[in-house]
C-alpha positions in Angstrom: 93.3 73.3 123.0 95.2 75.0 119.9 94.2 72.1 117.7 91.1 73.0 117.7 91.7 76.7 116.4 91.2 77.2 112.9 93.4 79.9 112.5 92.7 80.0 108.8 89.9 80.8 108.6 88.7 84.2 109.8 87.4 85.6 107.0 84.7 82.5 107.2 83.9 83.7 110.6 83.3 87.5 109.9 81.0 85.9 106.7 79.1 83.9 109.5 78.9 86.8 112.1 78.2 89.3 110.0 76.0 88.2 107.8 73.8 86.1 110.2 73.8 89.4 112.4 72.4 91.1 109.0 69.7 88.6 108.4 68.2 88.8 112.0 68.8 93.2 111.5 66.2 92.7 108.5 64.0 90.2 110.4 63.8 92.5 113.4 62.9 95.6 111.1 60.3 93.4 109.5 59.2 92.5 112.6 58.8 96.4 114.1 56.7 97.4 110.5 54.5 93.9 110.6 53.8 92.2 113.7 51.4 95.0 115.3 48.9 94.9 112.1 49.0 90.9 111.8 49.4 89.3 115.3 49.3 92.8 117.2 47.2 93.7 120.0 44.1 94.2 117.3 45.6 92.1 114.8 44.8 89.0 113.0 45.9 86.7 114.9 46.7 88.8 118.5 48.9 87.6 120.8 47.2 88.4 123.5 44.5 85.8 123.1 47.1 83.7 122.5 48.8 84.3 125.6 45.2 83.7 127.6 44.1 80.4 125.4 47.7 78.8 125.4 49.3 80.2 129.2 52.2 78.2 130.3 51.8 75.5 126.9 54.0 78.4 125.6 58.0 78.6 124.2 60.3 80.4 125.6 58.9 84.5 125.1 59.0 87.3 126.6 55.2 87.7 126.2 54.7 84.9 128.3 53.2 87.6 131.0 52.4 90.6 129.0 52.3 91.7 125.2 51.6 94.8 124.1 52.6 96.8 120.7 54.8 99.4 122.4 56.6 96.1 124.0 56.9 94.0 120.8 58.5 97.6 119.0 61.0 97.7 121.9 61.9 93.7 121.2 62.3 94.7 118.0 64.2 97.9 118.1 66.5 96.3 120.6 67.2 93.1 118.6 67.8 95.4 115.3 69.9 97.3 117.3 72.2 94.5 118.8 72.3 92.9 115.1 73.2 96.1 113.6 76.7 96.7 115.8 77.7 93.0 114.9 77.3 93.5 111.0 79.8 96.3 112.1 81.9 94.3 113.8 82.0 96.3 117.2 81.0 93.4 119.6 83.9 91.4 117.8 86.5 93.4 118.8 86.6 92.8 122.1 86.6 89.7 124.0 84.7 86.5 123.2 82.2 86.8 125.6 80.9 90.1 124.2 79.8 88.8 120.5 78.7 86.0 122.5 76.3 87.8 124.7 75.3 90.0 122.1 74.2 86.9 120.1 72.6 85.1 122.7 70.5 88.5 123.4 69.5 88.7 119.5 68.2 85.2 119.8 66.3 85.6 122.7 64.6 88.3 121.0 63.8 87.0 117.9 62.8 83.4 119.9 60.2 85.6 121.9 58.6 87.1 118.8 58.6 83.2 116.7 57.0 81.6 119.6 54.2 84.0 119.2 54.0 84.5 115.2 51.9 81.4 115.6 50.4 81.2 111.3 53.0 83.9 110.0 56.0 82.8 111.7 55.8 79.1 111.5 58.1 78.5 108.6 61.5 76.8 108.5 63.7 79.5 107.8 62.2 81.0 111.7 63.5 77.6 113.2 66.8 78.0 111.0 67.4 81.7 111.8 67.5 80.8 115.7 69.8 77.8 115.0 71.6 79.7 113.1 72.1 82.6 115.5 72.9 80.1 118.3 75.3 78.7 116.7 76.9 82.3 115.7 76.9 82.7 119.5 80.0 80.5 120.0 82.3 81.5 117.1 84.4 83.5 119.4 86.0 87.3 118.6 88.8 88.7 116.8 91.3 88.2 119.7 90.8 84.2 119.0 91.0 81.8 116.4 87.6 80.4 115.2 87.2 77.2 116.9 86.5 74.2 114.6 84.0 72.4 116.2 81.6 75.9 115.5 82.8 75.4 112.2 82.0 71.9 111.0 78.5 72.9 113.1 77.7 75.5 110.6 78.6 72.8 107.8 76.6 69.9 109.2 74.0 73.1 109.4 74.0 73.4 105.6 74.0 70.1 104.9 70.8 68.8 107.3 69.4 71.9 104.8 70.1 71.5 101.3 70.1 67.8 101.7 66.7 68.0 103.6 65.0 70.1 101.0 66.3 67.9 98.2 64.5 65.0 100.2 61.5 66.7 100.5 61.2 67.4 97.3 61.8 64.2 95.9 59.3 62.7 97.7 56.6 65.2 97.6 55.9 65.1 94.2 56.1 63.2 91.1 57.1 66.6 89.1 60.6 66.8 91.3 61.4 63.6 90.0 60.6 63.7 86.9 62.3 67.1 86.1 58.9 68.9 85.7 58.9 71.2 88.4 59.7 74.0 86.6 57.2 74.0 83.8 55.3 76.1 86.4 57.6 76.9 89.0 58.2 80.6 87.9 54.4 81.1 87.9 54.6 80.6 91.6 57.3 82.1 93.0 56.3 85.2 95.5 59.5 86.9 94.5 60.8 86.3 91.2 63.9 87.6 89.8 65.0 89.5 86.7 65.6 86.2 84.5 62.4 84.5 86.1 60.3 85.2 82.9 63.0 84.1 80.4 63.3 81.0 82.1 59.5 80.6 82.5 59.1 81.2 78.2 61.7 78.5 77.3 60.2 75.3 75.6 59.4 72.2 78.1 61.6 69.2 77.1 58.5 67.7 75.7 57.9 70.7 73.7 61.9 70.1 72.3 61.3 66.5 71.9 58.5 67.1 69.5 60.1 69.6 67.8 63.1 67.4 67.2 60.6 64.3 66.3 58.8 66.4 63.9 62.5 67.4 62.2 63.7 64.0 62.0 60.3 62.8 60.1 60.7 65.8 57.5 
């Protein structure tokens, strides 16, 4: 099956590893400082309730028979700790059924806590990272060539994405169509950037075509 080795392209290969492996590191730390006070044991939204209301109606979790904090810190701690030798690379180096264990394990994790989060994990960038991570799974280690079929997944991947959130868009409002959006989108973005301001105080297109009315008339 050499056809289907994409020998040129490694370096797109330790990008995907890596930084997949780096995304679910900062979602597992995130997870270890957050989950106890909001879905925790006396949290928001426990898990435990959950767990009694919902029983076997449940995802995949490890929770299915038992939460606890010290237990969700251990999920957590593990999965960062998995995630953290694959940014490094060490899983990589040996044969491809070690990154792919170690990504399967990450996922499971991570899949356990989502299937939980209930309110505060219910957003498509959860559903995403687990695709994501699944798909990592089968990109093989540095004694093989990438295989291709991984490759055009991850493509299709970004595609069903970017074209899916331009559809949404487009049909959701009247402002997305009418190239409106961001008159006010700066205002409402929970983390703006350091240009978000400048582009937030430059004139509307109406306020130009007035402008440029008013000029013409003079």
């Amino acid at each position: 099956m050499e056809w289907l080795a994409a020998t040129d392209y490694e370096l797109a290969r330790q990008v995907l590893q890596r930084g997949i492996a780096a995304v679910y590191l900062i979602a597992f730390l995130s997870t270890a400082a957050q989950f106890p006070a909001l879905l925790g044991e006396r949290g928001l939204l426990p898990v435990p309730r959950l767990v009694a209301v919902a029983g076997d109606r449940l995802g995949p979790t490890l929770f299915r028979w038992r939460y606890s904090d010290a237990l969700l810190r251990g999920v957590a701690v593990t999965g960062a700790a998995i995630a953290a030798l694959l940014v490094l690379g060490l899983p990589q180096l040996g044969p491809p059924w070690i990154p792919l264990i170690a990504f399967l394990a990450i996922w499971l994790l991570y899949q356990s806590v989502v299937n939980v989060g209930q309110t505060f994990y219910g957003f498509g960038w959860e559903t995403l990272l687990l695709e994501a991570g699944f798909t990592a799974a089968f990109l093989g280690s540095d004694q093989s060539a990438p295989p291709t079929t991984i490759l055009i997944l991850f493509v299709w991947l970004v595609f069903r994405l970017e074209f899916g959130a331009g559809m949404i868009k487009m049909r959701g409002g009247e402002e997305w169509r009418n190239l409106t959006a961001l008159y006010y989108h700066h205002e409402t973005q929970p983390m703006p950037n350091p240009v978000s301001r400048f582009a937030h105080l430059l004139p509307s297109r109406s306020t130009v075509s007035r402008s440029s009315a008013t000029t013409s008339l003079s």
